[in-house]
N, CA, C and O of each residue as an XYZ file, in Angstrom:
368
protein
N     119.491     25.566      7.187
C     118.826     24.525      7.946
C     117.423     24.986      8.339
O     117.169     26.187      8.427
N     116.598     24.128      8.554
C     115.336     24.440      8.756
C     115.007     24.123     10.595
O     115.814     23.600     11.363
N     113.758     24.561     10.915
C     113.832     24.427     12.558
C     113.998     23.002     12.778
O     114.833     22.633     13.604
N     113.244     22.087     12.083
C     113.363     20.726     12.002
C     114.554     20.484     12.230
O     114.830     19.738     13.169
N     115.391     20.951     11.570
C     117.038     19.921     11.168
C     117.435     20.806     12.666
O     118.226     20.184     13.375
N     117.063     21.927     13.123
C     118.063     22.362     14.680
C     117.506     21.382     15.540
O     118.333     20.800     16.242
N     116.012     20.961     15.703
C     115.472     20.410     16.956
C     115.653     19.132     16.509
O     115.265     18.316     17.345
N     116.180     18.547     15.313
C     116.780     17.021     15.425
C     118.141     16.826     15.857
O     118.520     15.756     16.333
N     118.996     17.981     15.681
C     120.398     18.212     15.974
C     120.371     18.368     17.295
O     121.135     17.663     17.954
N     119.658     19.139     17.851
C     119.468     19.344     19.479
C     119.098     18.181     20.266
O     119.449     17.848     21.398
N     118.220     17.567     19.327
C     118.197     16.393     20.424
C     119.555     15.289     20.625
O     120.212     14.823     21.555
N     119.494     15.184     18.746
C     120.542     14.329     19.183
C     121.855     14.948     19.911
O     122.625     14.080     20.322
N     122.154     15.959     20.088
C     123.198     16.341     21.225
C     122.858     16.363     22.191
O     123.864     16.379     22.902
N     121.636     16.383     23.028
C     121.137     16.022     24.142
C     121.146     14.533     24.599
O     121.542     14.278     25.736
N     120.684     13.431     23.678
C     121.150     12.531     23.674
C     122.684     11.955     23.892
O     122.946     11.031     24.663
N     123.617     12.633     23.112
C     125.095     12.194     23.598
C     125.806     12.826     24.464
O     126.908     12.435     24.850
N     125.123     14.064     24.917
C     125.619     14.217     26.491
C     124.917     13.395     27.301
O     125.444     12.993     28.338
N     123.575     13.005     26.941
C     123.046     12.162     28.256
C     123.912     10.928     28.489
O     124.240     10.479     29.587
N     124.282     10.371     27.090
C     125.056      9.091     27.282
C     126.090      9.061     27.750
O     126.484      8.137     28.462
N     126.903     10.302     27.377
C     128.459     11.132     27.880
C     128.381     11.194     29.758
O     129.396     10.984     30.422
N     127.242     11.461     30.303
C     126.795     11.532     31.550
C     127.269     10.229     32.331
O     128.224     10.007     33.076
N     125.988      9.291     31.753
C     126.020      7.760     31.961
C     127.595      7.112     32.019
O     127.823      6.260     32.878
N     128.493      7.463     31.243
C     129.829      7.065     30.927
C     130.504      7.615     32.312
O     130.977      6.827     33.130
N     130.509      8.932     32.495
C     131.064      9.701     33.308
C     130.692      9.132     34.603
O     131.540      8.472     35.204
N     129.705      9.278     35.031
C     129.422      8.358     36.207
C     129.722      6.885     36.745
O     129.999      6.533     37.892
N     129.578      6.082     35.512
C     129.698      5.286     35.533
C     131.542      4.834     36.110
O     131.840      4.079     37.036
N     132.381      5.512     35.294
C     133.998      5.438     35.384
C     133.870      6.654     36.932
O     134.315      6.187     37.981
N     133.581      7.371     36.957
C     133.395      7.569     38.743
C     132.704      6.650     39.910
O     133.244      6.411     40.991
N     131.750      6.300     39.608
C     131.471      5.197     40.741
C     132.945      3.591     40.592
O     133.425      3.031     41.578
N     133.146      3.403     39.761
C     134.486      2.836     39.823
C     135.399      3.055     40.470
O     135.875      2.211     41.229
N     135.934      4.410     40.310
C     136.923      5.058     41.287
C     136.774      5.251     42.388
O     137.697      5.373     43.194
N     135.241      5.337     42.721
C     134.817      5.577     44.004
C     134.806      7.643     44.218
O     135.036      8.471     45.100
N     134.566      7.622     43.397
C     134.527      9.502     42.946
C     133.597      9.937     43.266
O     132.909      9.078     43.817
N     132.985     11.182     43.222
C     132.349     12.039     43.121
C     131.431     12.277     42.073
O     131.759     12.883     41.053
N     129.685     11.589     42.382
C     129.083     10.843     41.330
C     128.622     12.143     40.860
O     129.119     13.209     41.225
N     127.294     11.977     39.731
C     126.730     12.519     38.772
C     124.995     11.859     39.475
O     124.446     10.757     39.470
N     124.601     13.352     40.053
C     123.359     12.832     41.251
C     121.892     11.829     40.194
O     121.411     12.067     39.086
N     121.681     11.010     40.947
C     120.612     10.540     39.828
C     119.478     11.675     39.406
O     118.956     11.521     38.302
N     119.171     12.517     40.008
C     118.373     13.708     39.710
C     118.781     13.932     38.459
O     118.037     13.869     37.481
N     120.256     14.268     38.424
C     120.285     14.844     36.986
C     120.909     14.510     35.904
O     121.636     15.157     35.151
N     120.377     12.892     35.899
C     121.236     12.148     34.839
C     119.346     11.678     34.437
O     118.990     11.414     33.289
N     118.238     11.666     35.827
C     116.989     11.429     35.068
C     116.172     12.780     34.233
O     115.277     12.849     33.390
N     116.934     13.668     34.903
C     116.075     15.300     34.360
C     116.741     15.064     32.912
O     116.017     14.757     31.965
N     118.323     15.234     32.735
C     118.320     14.509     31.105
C     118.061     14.104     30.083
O     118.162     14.566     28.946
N     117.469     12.582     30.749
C     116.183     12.154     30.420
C     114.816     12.173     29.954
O     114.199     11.828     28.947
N     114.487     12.926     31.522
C     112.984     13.989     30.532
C     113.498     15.047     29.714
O     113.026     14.877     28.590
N     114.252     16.077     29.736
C     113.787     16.563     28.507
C     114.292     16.476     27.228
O     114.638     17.401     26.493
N     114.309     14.954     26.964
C     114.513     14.331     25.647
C     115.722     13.305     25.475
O     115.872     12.597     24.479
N     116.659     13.328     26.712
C     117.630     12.219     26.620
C     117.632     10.952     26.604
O     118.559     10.152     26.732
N     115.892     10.726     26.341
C     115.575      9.218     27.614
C     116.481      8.143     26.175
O     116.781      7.042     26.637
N     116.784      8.254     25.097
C     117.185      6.991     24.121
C     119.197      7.313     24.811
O     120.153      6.543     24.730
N     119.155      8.151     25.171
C     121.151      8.315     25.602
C     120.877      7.645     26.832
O     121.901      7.064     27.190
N     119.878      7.464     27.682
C     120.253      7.244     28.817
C     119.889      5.764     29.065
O     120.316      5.063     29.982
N     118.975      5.387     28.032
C     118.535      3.505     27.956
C     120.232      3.284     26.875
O     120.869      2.265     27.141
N     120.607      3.885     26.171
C     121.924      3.500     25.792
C     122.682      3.415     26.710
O     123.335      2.395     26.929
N     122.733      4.393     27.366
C     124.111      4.110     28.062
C     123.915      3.626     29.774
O     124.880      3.709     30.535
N     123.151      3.340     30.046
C     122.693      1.800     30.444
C     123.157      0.646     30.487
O     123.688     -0.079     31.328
N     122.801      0.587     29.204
C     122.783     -0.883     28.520
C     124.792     -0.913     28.294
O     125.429     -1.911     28.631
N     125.438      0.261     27.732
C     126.219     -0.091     27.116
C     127.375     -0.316     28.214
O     128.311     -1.093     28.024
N     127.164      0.649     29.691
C     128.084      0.712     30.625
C     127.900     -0.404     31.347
O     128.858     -0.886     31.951
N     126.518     -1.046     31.404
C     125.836     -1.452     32.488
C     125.606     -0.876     33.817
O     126.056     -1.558     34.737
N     125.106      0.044     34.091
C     125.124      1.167     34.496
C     123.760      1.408     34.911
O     122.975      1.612     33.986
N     122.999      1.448     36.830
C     121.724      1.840     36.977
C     121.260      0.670     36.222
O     120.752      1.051     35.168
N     121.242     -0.390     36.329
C     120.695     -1.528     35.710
C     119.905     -2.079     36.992
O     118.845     -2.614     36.667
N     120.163     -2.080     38.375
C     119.279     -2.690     39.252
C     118.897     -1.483     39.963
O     117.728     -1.612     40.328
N     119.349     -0.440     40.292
C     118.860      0.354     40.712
C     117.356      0.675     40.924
O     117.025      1.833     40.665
N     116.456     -0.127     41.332
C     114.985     -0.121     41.212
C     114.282      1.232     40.798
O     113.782      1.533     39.715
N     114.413      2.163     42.282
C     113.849      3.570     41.960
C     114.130      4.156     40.713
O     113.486      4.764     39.859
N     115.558      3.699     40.909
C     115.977      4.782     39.216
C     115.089      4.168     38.011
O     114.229      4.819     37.417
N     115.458      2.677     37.706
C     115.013      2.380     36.767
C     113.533      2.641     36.628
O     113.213      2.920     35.473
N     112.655      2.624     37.409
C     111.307      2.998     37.612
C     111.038      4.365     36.991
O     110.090      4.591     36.239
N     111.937      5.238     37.361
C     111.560      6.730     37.516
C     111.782      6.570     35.921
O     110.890      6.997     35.188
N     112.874      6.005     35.378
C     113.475      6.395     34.144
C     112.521      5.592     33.189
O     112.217      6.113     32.116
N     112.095      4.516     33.474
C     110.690      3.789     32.440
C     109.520      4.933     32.281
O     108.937      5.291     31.257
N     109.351      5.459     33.846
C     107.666      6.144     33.803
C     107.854      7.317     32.979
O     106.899      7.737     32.326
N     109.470      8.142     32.918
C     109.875      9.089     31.852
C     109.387      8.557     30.396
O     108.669      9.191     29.622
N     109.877      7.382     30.204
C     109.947      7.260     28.880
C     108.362      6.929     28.138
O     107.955      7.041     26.981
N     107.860      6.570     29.147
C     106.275      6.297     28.856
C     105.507      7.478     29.083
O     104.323      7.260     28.828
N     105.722      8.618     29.455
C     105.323      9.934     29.295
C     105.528     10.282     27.677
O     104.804     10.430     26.692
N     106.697     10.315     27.938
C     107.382     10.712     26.564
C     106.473      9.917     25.412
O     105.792     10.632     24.676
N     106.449      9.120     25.307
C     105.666      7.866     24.166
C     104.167      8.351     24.277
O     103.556      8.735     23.279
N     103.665      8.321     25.399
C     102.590      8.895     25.368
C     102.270     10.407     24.715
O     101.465     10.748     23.848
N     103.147     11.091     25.421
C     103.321     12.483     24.613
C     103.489     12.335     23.279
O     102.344     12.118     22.883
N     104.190     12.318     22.367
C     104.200     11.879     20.982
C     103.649     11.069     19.957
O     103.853     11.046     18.744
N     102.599     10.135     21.007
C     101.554      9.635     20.540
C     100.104     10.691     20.061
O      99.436     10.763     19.030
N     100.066     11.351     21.282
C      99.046     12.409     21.771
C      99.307     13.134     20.457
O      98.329     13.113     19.710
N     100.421     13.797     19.966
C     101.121     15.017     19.320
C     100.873     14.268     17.996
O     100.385     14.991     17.128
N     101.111     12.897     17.611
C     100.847     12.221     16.363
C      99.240     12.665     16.069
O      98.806     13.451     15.227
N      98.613     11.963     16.956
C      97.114     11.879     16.910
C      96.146     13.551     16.357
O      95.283     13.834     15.526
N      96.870     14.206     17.302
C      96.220     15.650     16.808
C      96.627     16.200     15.768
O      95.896     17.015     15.206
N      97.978     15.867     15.222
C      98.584     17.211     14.334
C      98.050     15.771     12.646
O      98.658     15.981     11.596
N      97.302     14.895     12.652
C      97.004     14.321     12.087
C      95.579     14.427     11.016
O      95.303     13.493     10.263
Protein backbone atom coordinates (compact mmCIF):
# COMPACT_ATOMS: atom_id res chain seq x y z
CA UNK A 1 0.00 0.00 0.00
CA UNK A 2 1.13 3.34 -0.62
CA UNK A 3 0.84 6.43 2.05
CA UNK A 4 -2.13 7.50 -0.02
CA UNK A 5 -4.12 4.21 0.31
CA UNK A 6 -3.17 4.40 4.60
CA UNK A 7 -4.40 8.17 4.83
CA UNK A 8 -7.57 7.20 2.70
CA UNK A 9 -8.09 4.11 4.95
CA UNK A 10 -7.52 6.28 8.02
CA UNK A 11 -9.85 8.55 7.22
CA UNK A 12 -12.33 6.51 6.22
CA UNK A 13 -12.08 4.74 9.70
CA UNK A 14 -12.22 7.94 11.30
CA UNK A 15 -15.21 8.60 9.56
CA UNK A 16 -17.07 5.33 10.80
CA UNK A 17 -16.15 5.75 14.23
CA UNK A 18 -17.36 9.28 13.99
CA UNK A 19 -20.66 7.91 12.72
CA UNK A 20 -20.34 4.81 15.25
CA UNK A 21 -20.17 7.86 17.91
CA UNK A 22 -23.31 9.67 16.52
CA UNK A 23 -25.20 6.14 16.76
CA UNK A 24 -23.91 5.57 20.25
CA UNK A 25 -25.12 8.68 21.59
CA UNK A 26 -27.80 8.90 19.94
CA UNK A 27 -29.34 5.18 21.43
CA UNK A 28 -27.99 6.75 24.88
CA UNK A 29 -29.79 9.92 24.96
CA UNK A 30 -32.88 7.55 24.37
CA UNK A 31 -32.22 5.63 27.36
CA UNK A 32 -31.54 8.57 29.09
CA UNK A 33 -27.70 7.31 29.60
CA UNK A 34 -24.62 8.58 29.94
CA UNK A 35 -23.96 10.77 26.77
CA UNK A 36 -20.95 11.11 24.39
CA UNK A 37 -19.90 15.05 25.38
CA UNK A 38 -20.50 17.26 22.29
CA UNK A 39 -16.77 18.28 22.60
CA UNK A 40 -15.89 15.09 21.42
CA UNK A 41 -18.17 13.95 18.91
CA UNK A 42 -17.16 17.81 17.28
CA UNK A 43 -13.20 17.26 17.84
CA UNK A 44 -14.05 14.02 15.59
CA UNK A 45 -15.12 16.09 13.32
CA UNK A 46 -12.24 18.37 12.96
CA UNK A 47 -9.81 16.07 12.53
CA UNK A 48 -11.42 14.66 9.51
CA UNK A 49 -14.76 13.04 10.65
CA UNK A 50 -16.83 16.01 9.59
CA UNK A 51 -18.64 13.55 6.36
CA UNK A 52 -19.40 10.59 9.57
CA UNK A 53 -20.73 13.15 11.56
CA UNK A 54 -23.16 15.13 8.76
CA UNK A 55 -24.02 11.25 8.16
CA UNK A 56 -24.88 10.34 11.11
CA UNK A 57 -26.91 13.26 11.73
CA UNK A 58 -28.88 12.95 9.09
CA UNK A 59 -29.23 9.18 9.46
CA UNK A 60 -30.07 9.08 13.42
CA UNK A 61 -31.53 12.41 13.35
CA UNK A 62 -29.38 13.30 15.80
CA UNK A 63 -28.00 17.18 16.93
CA UNK A 64 -30.29 18.30 14.18
CA UNK A 65 -31.57 21.47 16.22
CA UNK A 66 -29.04 21.75 18.48
CA UNK A 67 -28.03 25.37 17.31
CA UNK A 68 -24.48 25.74 18.95
CA UNK A 69 -23.62 22.33 17.87
CA UNK A 70 -24.80 22.59 14.51
CA UNK A 71 -22.96 25.95 14.12
CA UNK A 72 -19.73 24.74 15.57
CA UNK A 73 -20.01 21.61 13.28
CA UNK A 74 -20.82 23.80 9.81
CA UNK A 75 -17.84 26.40 10.77
CA UNK A 76 -15.65 22.86 11.06
CA UNK A 77 -16.62 21.85 7.86
CA UNK A 78 -16.00 25.17 6.13
CA UNK A 79 -12.49 25.25 7.56
CA UNK A 80 -11.99 22.02 6.29
CA UNK A 81 -13.28 23.04 2.54
CA UNK A 82 -11.41 25.94 2.83
CA UNK A 83 -8.35 24.06 3.84
CA UNK A 84 -8.40 21.74 0.85
CA UNK A 85 -9.23 24.32 -1.35
CA UNK A 86 -6.05 26.32 -0.15
CA UNK A 87 -4.00 22.74 -0.47
CA UNK A 88 -5.68 22.27 -4.16
CA UNK A 89 -4.62 25.76 -5.18
CA UNK A 90 -0.90 25.50 -4.14
CA UNK A 91 0.12 21.94 -4.78
CA UNK A 92 -1.29 22.93 -8.37
Amino acid sequence: MTPLDYGIAGLAALNAATFLAFAIDKARARRHGRRIAERTLLMLALVGGSPGAYAGRRAFRHKTRKQPFVGRLHAIAALQVAGIGTAAYLLR
